[in-house]
C-alpha positions in Angstrom: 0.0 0.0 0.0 1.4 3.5 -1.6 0.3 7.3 -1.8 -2.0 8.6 0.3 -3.8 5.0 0.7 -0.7 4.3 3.4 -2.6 6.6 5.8 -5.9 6.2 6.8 -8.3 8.7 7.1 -8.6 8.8 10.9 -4.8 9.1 11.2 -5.3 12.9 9.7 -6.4 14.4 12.5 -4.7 14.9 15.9 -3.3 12.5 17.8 -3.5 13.4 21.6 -3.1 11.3 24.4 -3.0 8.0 22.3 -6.8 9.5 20.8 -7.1 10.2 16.7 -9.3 13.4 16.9 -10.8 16.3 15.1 -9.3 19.9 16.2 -11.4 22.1 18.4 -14.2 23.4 16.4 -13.4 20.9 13.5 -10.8 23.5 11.4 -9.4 21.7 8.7 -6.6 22.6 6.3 -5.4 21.9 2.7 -2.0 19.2 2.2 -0.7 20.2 -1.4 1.1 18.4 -3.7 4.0 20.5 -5.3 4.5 19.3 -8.6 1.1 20.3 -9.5 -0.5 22.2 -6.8 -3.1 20.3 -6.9 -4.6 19.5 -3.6 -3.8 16.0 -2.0 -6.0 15.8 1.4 -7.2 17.6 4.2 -5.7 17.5 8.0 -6.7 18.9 11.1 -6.0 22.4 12.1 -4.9 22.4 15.9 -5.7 26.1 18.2 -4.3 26.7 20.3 -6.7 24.8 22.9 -5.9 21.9 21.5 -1.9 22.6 21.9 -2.4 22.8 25.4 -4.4 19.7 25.7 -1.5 18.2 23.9 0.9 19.2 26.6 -2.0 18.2 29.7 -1.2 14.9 27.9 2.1 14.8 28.0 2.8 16.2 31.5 0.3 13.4 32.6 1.9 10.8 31.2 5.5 11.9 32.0 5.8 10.6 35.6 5.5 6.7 34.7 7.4 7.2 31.2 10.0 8.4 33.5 10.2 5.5 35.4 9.8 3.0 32.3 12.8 0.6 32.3 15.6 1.6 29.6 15.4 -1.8 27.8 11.7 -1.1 27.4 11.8 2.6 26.2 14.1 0.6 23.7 12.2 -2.5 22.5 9.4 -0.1 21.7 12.1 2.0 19.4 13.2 -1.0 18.0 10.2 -2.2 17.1 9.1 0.8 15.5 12.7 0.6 13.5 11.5 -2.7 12.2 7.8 -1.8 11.2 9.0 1.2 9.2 11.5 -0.7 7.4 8.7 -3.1 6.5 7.1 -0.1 4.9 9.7 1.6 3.6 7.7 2.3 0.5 4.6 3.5 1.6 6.6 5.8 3.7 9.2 6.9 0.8 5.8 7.7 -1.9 3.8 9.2 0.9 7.1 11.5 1.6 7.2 12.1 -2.0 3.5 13.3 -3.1 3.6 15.9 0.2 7.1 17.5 -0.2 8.3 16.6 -4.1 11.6 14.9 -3.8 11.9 12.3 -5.7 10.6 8.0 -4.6 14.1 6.7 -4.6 15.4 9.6 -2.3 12.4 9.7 0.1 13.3 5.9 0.2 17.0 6.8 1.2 15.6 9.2 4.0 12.9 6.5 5.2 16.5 4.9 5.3 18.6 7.4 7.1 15.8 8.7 9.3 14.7 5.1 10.6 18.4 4.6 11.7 18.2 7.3 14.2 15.0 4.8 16.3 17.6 2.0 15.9 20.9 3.9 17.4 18.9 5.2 20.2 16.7 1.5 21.0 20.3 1.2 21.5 21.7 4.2 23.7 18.7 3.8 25.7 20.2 1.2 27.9 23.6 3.1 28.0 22.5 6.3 30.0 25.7 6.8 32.3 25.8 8.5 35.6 29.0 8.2 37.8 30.6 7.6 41.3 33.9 8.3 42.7 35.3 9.4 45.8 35.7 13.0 46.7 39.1 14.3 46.3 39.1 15.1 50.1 37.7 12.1 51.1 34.4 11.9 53.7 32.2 11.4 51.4 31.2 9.9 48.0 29.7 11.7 44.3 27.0 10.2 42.5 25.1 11.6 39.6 21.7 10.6 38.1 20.7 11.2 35.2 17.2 11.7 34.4 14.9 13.2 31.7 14.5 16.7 30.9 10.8 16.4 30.8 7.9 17.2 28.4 9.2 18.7 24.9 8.1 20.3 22.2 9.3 19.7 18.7 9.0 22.2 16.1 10.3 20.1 13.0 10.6 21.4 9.5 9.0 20.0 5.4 12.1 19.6 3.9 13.0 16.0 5.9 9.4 14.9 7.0 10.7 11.5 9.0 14.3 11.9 9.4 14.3 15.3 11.2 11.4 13.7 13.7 13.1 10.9 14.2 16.3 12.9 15.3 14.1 14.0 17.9 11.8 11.9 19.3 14.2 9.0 19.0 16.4 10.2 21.9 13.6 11.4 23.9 11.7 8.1 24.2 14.7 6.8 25.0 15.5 8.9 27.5 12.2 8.8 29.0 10.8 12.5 28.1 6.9 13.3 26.7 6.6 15.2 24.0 4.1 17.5 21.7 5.3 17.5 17.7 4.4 20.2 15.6 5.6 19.0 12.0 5.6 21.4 9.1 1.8 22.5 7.9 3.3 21.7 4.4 4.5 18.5 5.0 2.1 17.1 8.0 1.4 13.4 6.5 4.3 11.9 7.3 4.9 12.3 10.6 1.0 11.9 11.6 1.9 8.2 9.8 4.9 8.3 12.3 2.9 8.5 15.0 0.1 5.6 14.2 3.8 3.1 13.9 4.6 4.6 17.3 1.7 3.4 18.5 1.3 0.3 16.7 4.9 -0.7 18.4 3.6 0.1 22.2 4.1 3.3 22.8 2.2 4.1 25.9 -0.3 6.8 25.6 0.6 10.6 25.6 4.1 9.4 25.6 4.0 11.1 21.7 1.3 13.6 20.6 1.4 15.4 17.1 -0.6 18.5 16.5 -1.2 19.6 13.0 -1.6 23.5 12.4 -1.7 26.6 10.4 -1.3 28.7 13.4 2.1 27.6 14.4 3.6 31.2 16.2 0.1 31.3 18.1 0.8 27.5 19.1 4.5 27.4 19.8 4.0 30.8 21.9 1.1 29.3 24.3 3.2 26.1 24.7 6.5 28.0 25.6 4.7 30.4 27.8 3.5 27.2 30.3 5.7 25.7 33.1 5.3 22.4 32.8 7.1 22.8 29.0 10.8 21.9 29.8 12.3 21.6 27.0 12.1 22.8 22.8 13.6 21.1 20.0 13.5 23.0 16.9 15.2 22.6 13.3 13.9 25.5 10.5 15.3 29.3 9.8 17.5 31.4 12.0 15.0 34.4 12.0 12.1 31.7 13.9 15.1 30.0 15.6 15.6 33.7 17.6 12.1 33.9 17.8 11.7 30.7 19.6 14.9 31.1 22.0 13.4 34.9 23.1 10.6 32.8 24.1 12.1 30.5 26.0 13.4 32.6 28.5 10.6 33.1 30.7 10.5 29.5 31.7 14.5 29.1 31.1 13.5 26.2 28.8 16.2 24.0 27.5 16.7 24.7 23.8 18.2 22.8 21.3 18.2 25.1 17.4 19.4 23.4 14.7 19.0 26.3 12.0 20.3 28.0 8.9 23.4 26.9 6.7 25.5 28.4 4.0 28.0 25.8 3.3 31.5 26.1 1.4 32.6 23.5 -0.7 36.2 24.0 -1.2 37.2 22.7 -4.0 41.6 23.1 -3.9 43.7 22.8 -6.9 45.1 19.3 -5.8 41.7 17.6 -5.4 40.8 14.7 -7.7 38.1 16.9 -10.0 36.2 14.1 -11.0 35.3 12.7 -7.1 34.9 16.8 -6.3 32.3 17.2 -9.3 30.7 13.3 -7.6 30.6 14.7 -4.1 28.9 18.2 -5.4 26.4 16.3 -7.1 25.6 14.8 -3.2 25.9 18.2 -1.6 24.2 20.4 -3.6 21.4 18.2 -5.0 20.2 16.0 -2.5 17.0 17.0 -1.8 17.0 19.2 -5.0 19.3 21.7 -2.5 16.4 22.3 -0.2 18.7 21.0 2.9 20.3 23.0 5.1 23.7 21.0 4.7 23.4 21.3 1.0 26.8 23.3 -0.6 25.7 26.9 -0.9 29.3 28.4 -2.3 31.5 26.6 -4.4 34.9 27.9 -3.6 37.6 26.5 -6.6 40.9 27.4 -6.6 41.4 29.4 -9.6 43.4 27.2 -11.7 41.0 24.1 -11.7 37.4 26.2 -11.6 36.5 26.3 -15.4 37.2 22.1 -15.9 35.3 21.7 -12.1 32.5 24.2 -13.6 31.9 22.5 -16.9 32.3 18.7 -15.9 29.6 20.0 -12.6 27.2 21.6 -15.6 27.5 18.7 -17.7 26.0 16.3 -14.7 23.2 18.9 -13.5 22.0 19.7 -17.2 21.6 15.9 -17.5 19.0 15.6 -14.8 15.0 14.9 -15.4 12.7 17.5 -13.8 9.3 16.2 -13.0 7.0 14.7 -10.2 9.0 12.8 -7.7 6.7 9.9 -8.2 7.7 9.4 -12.2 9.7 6.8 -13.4 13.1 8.5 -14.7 12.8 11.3 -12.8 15.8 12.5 -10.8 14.4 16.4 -9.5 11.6 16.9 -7.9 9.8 20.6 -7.4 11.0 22.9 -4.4 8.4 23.2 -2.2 6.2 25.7 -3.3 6.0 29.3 -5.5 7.8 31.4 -3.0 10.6 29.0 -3.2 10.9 29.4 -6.9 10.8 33.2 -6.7 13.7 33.0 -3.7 15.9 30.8 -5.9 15.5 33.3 -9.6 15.8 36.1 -7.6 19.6 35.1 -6.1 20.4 34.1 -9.6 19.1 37.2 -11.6 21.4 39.1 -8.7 24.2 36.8 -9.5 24.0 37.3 -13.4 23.7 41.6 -12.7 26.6 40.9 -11.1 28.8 39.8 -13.8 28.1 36.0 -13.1 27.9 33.6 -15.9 25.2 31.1 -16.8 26.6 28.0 -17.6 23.4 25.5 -17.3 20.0 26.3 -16.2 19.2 29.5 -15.0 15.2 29.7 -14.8 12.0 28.1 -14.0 10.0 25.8 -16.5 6.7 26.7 -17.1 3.9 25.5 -14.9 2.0 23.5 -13.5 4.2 23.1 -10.2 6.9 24.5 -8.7 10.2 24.0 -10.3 13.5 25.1 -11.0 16.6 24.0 -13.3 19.6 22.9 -11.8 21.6 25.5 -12.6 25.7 26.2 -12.5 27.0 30.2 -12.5 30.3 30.4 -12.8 32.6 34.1 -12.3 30.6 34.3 -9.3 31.4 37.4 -7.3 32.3 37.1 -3.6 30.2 39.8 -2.3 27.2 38.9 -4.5 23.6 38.0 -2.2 23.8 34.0 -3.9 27.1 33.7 -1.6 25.5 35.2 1.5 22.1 34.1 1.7 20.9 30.6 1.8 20.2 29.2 -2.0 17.7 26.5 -0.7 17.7 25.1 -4.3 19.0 23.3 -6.8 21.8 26.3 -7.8 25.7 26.0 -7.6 27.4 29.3 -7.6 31.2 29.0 -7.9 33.9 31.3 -6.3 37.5 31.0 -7.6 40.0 31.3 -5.1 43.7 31.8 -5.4 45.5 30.6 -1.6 44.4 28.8 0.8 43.9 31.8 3.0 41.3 33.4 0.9 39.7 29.9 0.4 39.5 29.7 4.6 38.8 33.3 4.6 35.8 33.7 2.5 34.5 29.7 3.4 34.1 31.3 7.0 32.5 34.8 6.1 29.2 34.2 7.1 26.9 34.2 9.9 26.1 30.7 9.7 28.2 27.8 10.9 26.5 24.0 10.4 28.3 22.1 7.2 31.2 22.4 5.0 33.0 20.4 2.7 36.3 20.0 1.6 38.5 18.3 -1.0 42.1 18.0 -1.1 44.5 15.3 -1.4 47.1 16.7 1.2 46.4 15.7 4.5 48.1 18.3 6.2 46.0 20.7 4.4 43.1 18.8 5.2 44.0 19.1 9.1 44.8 23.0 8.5 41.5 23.8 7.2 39.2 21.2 8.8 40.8 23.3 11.9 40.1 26.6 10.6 36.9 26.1 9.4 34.3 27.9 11.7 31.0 25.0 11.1 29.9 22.1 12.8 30.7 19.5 10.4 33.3 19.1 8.0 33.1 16.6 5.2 36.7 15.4 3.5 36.6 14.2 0.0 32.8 14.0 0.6 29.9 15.1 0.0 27.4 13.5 2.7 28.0 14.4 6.4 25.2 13.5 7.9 25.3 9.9 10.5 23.1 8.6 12.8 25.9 7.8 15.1 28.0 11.1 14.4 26.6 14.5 16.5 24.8 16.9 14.2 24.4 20.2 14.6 26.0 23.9 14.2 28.1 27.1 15.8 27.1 30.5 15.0 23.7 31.5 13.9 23.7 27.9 13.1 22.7 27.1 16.2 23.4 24.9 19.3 22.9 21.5 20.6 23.5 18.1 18.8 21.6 15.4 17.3 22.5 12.3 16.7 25.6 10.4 17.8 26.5 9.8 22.1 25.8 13.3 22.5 22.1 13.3 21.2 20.8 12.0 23.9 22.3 14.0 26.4 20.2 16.9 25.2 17.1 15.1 26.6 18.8 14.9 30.4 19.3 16.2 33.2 22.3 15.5 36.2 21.4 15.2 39.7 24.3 15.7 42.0 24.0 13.3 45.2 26.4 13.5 48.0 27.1 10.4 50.2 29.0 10.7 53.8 31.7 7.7 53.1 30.3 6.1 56.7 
């Protein structure tokens, strides 16, 4: 069972307290499909009423969650791991009609994001406190650790399963509630990653998703109450600083993982070939809606036109059309305003003396496309190098030292991915070192891992996901102190 047949009717509505129900006042709201804008279902439209019985749900059931053994918070994850992967394609064509990327790479992200249940079934049992002797002696240290609390995740549409599982697999496992908010253009899959969630034994109000147009209103009343310990939130920087002001009334812990503008540094002893493979990776997964996709090619001057054509010569090969089309390899972006964003940076770019070398404009309708496009001559200063591309563009920079390559890689705000290819190691440990992000990908262009801590510096963000430290995000320490007789 595929398309919107893989979720049942009753599983588009709210899910509080373990209960599929309609939104207060039955408000309803409109799930498009991008390649056409055609409109693919209805889903409930949460107030903010119903937020707040979302979060009476969760505070109620996050006393005994607490308490659930580890190995049980993880056979529950587990189990969810393995009924996903049964339905891998429902999942993946599902993911596909509601946000545009293609099957085969909503199948890879049904892949990646289900990987995240499994590593944490797995850290759930290996939730460390410690005990040791003071360094004075008399008495003895012992530290708990224990869960945050209720959360709130504000997730966004361009990963619909893998950016909830990030979440809410390290908070089951470490025992928090929680109360998801998933993007209102991209709702249906994680309302279908509730009803697995369920399905493997979650206990109720453990997980409750609330589907809305009014999403300030919603995350504003949730923040605003006590009993909310904790928000997780992955979108822009300019809502990222909304959402932290708002935090600090009830000093909530905050976890923003938020804009990116990454360099791919391209240096003149790279293998061009592998560079031009990994920049396929970077810039188009996910048609460059991602914020780890390459924003700024930097080349070093001597290498940039081969790197430029052999790069235009793979995007001008792709297929544009409906993710769910045989032979298709890019989807739409995710809707008109996206479009606009992405011709507007490369109009700039062009009035700025760049050069077109593929692409360059959006198809005619129906949908919401854009051709992969390479600009070459790009200007350092122009807007397409300082503002996030969120599309399927590659703007390259030459360079001429390594200094400038480091120097212009790092001017910008933003701090989450960057990439880097080189076949000098001590070059590689120079700039992996001097590179102000997150992550740093050598000779590749895929940084994210399950078992590797994602996340940014800057107005990136702060926090990690993923990896040993993910789960520390969703604990607290308790400091005991024993007399040693």
């Amino acid at each position: 069972m595929t398309g919107l047949d893989f979720l049942a009717p009753e599983h588009r509505n709210l899910f509080i307290g373990g209960e599929w129900r309609d939104a207060d006042g039955g408000d309803r709201f409109e799930v498009l499909d991008p390649a056409d804008g055609s409109v693919l279902t209805e889903v409930a439209d949460a107030s903010v009423a119903d937020a707040l019985e979302a979060l009476d749900a969760a505070a109620a059931a996050q006393a005994a969650w607490g308490r659930t053994a580890p190995r049980e918070r993880g056979e529950i994850l587990r189990r969810a791991f393995e009924l996903i992967a049964a339905r891998a394609d429902g999942f993946a064509t599902l993911m596909s009609l509601e946000m545009g990327k293609t099957v085969a790479e909503a199948k890879g992200e049904v892949a990646y994001g289900n990987e995240f249940l499994r590593w944490f079934s797995e850290e759930s049992v290996r939730i460390h406190g410690r005990w040791m002797q003071a360094p004075a002696g008399g008495s003895r240290l012992l530290t708990i650790k224990k869960p945050v609390g209720p959360c709130l995740f504000v997730t966004p549409w361009n990963f619909p399963l893998a950016m909830g599982t990030r979440k809410i697999g390290p908070a089951i496992a470490a025992g928090c509630t929680m109360v998801v908010k998933p993007a209102a253009q991209t709702p249906l899959t994680m309302l279908a990653l509730a009803a697995v969630l369920a399905e493997a034994g979650l206990p109720d109000g453990v997980l409750n998703v609330i589907t809305t147009k009014h999403a300030g209103e919603v995350s504003a009343a949730l923040q605003a109450d006590d009993r909310l310990r904790k928000l997780s939130f992955t979108g822009s920087t300019g809502v990222g600083k909304v959402l932290v002001r708002q935090s600090a009334d009830q000093l909530q812990r905050v976890s923003m993982e938020l804009g990116g503008n990454a360099p791919f540094l391209v240096f003149g002893d790279a293998d061009i070939d592998a560079a031009v493979d990994g920049a396929m990776i970077a810039k188009m997964r996910n048609m460059g809606e991602a914020c780890t996709a390459a924003n700024r090619f930097l080349v070093h001057s001597s290498i940039a036109d081969e790197f430029g054509r052999k790069l235009a010569d793979r995007m001008g090969a792709l297929k544009l059309g409906r993710g769910q089309d045989a032979g298709v390899d890019v989807g739409p972006l995710i809707d008109e305003n996206a479009v606009e964003s992405v011709g507007r940076l490369v109009t700039d770019a062009v009035h700025d003396g760049a050069k077109v070398v593929v692409g360059g404009s959006a198809p005619a309708g129906p949908g919401y496309f854009y051709e992969p496009t390479v600009l070459l001559n790009v200007p350092a200063d122009s807007a397409i190098n300082k503002e996030e591309i969120f599309g399927p563009v590659a703007p390259i920079t030459a360079f001429d030292t390594d200094e400038q390559a480091i120097e212009r890689a790092n001017a910008t705000e933003y701090g989450l991915a960057s990439y880097v290819y080189t076949r000098d190691l001590a070059r590689t440990i120079r700039v992996a070192e001097s590179l102000e992000f997150g992550m740093v990908g050598v000779n590749t262009g895929l940084v994210s891992n399950p078992a590797a801590p994602f996340g940014g510096v800057k107005h990136s963000g702060f926090g990690r996901e993923g990896g040993f430290e993910g789960i520390e995000e969703y604990l607290d320490t308790t400091y005991v102190s024993l007399p040693a007789d």
